[in-house]
Structures are given as C-alpha cells and as structure tokens.
PLY file of the C-alpha trace (Angstrom):
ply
format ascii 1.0
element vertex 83
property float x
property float y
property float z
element edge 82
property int vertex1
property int vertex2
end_header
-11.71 -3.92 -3.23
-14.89 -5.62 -5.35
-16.37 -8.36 -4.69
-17.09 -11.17 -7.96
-20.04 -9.08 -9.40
-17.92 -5.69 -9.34
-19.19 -4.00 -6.33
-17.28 -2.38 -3.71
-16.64 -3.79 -0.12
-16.89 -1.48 2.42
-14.50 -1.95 5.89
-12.55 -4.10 4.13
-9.06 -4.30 6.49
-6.18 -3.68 3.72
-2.53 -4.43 5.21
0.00 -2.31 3.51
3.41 -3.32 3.92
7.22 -1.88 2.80
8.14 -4.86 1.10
11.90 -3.79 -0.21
13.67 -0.60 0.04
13.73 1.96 2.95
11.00 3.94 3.00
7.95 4.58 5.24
4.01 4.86 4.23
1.60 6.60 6.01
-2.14 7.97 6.12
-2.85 11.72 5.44
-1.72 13.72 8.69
-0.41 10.28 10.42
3.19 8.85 11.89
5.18 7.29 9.01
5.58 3.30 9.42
6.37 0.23 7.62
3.34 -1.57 7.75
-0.05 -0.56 8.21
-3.84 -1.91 8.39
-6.47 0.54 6.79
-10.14 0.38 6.22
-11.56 0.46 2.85
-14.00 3.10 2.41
-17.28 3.16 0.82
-15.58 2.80 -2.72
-13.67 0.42 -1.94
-10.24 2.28 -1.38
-7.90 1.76 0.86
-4.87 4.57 0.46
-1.67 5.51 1.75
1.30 7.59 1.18
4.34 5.99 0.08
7.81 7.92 0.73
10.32 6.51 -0.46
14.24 5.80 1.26
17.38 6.94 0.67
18.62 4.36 -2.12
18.12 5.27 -5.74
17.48 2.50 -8.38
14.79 0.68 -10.46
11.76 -0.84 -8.95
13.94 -0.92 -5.63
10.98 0.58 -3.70
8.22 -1.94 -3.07
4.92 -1.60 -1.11
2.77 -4.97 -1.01
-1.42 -4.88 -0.19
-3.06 -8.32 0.77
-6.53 -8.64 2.35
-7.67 -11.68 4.44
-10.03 -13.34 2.06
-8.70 -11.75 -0.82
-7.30 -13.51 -3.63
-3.28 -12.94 -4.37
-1.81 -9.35 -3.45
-0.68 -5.85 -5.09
2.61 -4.57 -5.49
3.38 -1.28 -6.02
6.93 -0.15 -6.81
8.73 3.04 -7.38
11.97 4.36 -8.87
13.98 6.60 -7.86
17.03 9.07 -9.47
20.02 10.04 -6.90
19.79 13.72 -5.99
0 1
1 2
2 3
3 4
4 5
5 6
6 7
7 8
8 9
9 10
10 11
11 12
12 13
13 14
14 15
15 16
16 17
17 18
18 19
19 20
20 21
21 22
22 23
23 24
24 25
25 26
26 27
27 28
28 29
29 30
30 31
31 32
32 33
33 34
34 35
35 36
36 37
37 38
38 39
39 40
40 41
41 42
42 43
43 44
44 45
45 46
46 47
47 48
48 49
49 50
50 51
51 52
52 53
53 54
54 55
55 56
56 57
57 58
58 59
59 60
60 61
61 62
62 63
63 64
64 65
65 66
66 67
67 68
68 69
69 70
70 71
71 72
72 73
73 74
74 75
75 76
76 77
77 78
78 79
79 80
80 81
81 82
C-alpha cells in the first residue's frame, strides 16, 4: 500500500479474502483459510499464498484485498486446467 505521494504504509491491516472458487490462502509456514488479516510490511506488502480448489475453469478462482481507509479493492484471479 502507498499513500497519495507514493510512499509506503507500514502496518497497514490488509484483509484477504477467497472471493469465488474453493481454495484456501495462507502465510508462509501457516494453517490454510479463507480469509485472512495481514500486516503490511515496511514496503508496503502484504502477501499470501493462494491454492487453488478442486474446480478447473477460467478466472473461477478469486481472491479479493480491501484495506479500511483504502480506496476500492484488488482482485486477483487464477485459472486452472483439469488434471
């Protein structure tokens, strides 16, 4: 996250939510969820790792990122092939 002039908020909370599909995200080394609240960190960045469920499809694997205070939200999608 920036703020208007471009520089990074620190401790920012950043809510990270499965927003279609079933899959789980996660931090590094943590329990796999559907929604979770993570710091940013001195750049800015708030991560996590998105795994993605069992259906295959376009764009049918959704993760949304909102901020209190912050403008709008961020969806991130993913696509997957059947094995």
């Amino acid at each position: 996250m920036r703020d208007n002039s471009g520089n990074p908020l620190a401790s920012r909370v950043v809510k990270f939510e499965v927003d279609a599909g079933d899959g789980t995200i996660a931090v590094q080394g943590g329990l796999a969820s559907r929604s979770l609240s993570i710091p940013t960190d001195g750049a800015g960045l708030a991560r996590v790792l998105f795994s993605l469920g069992a259906r295959s499809g376009e764009g049918n694997n959704r993760v949304k990122a909102s901020s209190v205070g912050a403008a709008g939200e961020a969806l991130f999608s993913a696509s997957a092939l059947p094995s």
